[in-house]
C-alpha positions in Angstrom: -4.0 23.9 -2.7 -3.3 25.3 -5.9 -2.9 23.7 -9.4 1.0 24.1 -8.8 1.5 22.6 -5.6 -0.9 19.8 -7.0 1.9 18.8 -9.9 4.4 19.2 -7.6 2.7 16.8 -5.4 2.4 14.5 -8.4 6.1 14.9 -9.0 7.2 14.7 -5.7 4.6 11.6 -4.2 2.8 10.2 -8.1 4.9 7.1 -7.4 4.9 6.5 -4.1 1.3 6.5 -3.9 0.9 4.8 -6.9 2.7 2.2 -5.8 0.9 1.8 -2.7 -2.6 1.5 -4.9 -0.5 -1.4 -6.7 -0.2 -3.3 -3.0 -3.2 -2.3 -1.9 -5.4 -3.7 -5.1 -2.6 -6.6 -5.6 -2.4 -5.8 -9.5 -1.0 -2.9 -11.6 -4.4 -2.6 -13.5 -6.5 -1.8 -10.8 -3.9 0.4 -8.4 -4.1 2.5 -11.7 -7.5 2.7 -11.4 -7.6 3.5 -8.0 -4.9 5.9 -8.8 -6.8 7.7 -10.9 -10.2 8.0 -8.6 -7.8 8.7 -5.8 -6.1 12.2 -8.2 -9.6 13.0 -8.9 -10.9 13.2 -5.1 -7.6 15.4 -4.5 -8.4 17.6 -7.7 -12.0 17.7 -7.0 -11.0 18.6 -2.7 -8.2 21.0 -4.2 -9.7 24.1 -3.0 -10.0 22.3 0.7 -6.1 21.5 1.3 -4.4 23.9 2.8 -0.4 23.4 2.4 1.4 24.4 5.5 4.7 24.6 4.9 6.4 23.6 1.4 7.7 19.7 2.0 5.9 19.1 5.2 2.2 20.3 3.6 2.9 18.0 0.5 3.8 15.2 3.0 0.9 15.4 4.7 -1.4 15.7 1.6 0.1 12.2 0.5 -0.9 10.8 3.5 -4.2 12.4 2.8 -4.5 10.8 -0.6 -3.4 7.1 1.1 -5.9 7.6 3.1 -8.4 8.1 0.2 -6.7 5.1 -1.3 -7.6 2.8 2.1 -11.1 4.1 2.1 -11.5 3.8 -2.0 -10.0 -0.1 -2.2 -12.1 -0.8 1.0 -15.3 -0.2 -1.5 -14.3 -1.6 -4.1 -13.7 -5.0 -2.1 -17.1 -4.5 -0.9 -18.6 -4.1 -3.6 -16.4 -7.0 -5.3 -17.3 -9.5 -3.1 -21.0 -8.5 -2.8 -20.5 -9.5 -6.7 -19.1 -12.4 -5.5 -15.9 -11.6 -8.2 -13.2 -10.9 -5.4 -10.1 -12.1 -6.8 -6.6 -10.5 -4.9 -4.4 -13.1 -6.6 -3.4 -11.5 -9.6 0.3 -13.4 -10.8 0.6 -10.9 -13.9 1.4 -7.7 -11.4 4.6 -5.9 -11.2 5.7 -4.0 -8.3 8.9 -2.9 -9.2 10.5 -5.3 -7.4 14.2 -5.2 -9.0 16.6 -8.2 -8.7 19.9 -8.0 -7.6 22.9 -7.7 -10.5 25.2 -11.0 -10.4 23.0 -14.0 -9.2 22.6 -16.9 -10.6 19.6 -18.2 -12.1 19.2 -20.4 -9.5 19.2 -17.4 -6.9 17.1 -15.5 -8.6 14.4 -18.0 -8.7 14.9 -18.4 -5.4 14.9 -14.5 -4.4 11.6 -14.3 -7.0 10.3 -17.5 -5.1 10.8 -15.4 -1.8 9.1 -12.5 -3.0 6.2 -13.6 -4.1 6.2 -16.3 -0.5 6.1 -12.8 1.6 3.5 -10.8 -0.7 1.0 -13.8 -0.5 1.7 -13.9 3.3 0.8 -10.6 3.1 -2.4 -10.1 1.0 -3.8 -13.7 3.2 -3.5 -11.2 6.5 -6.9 -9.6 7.2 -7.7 -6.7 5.6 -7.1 -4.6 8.5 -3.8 -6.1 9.4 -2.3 -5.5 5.8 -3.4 -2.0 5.3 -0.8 -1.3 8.4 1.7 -3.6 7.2 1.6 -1.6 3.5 1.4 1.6 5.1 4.1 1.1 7.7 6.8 -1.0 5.6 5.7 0.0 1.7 4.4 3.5 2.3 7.2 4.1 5.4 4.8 6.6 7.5 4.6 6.2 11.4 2.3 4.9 13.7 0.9 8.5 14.0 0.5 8.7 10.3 -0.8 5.2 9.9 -3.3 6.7 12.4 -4.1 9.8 11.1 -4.6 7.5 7.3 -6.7 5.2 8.7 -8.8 7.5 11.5 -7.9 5.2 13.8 -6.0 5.6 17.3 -2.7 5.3 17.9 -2.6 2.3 20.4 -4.4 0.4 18.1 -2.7 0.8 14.7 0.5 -0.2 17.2 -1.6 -3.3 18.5 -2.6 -4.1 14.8 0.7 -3.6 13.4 2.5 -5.9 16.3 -0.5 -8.7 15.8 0.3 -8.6 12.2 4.3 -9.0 12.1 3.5 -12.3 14.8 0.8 -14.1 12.1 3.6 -13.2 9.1 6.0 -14.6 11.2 3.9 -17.8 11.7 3.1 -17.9 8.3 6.8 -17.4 6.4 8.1 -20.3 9.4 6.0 -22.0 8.0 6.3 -21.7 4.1 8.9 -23.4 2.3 11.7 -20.9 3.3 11.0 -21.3 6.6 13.2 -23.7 8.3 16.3 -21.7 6.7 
């Protein structure tokens, strides 16, 4: 991979992944962070990628750097909670989440209520339920992609993916907004 393709992988896939390291650490400080360890793995691997094909070759590298982003968080969590400092419930982060023009104040509360009822559903999921949930909703690859992210097979990023949506589903019947 060359320095070009590199920036136009930043230009093209910066945001998405960065996003992703947002959900994945469950604060903007620390998805920058792991942003920027994930860009210097890819710069330091740059030489090892091989593009093939122009849109389809950056694709697959941003899967390559989610991947790095799964493996990277999963240490830091590690070593986190070995410092017994593991704290995933950052209120202060901002994930671009934009509110719909012409609601009330009331509704947006609401919507904003909603939100944040489905992102805490989400980050209480095991770890290895929620990594599929961000990559198949957040980071919209497929189960083959989720697959090829995590190293894992197919059948059971499917089977995590389908055990996952059932305990969200449990757990948003049962929040406050659940008996809507």
């Amino acid at each position: 991979m060359t320095q070009r393709e590199m920036e136009r992988l930043l230009t093209r896939y910066g945001p998405d992944i960065f996003g992703f390291c947002c959900y994945l650490t469950g604060s903007r400080d620390a998805g920058e962070e792991l942003y920027q360890d994930i860009m210097l793995t890819a710069i330091e691997r740059m030489d090892r990628i091989e593009l093939q094909g122009e849109d389809e070759g950056l694709f697959h590298v941003r899967n390559f750097c989610m991947g790095i982003a799964v493996r990277l968080n999963k240490s830091r969590l590690r070593k986190e909670s070995r410092q017994a400092q593991v704290s995933l419930d950052d209120e202060e982060n901002d994930f671009g989440f934009t509110l719909s023009d012409g609601l009330t104040p009331e509704q947006r509360f609401i919507e904003q209520q909603e939100i944040r009822g489905i992102r805490d559903a989400v980050r209480s999921l095991p770890e290895k339920y929620r990594e599929v949930i961000y990559l198949f909703y957040y980071a919209d690859q497929s189960l083959r992609e989720i697959a090829e992210t995590l190293h894992l097979p197919q059948g059971t990023v499917k089977s995590r993916l389908n055990h996952a949506k059932k305990l969200l589903g449990r757990q948003l019947k049962e929040g406050p907004y659940g008996d809507r």
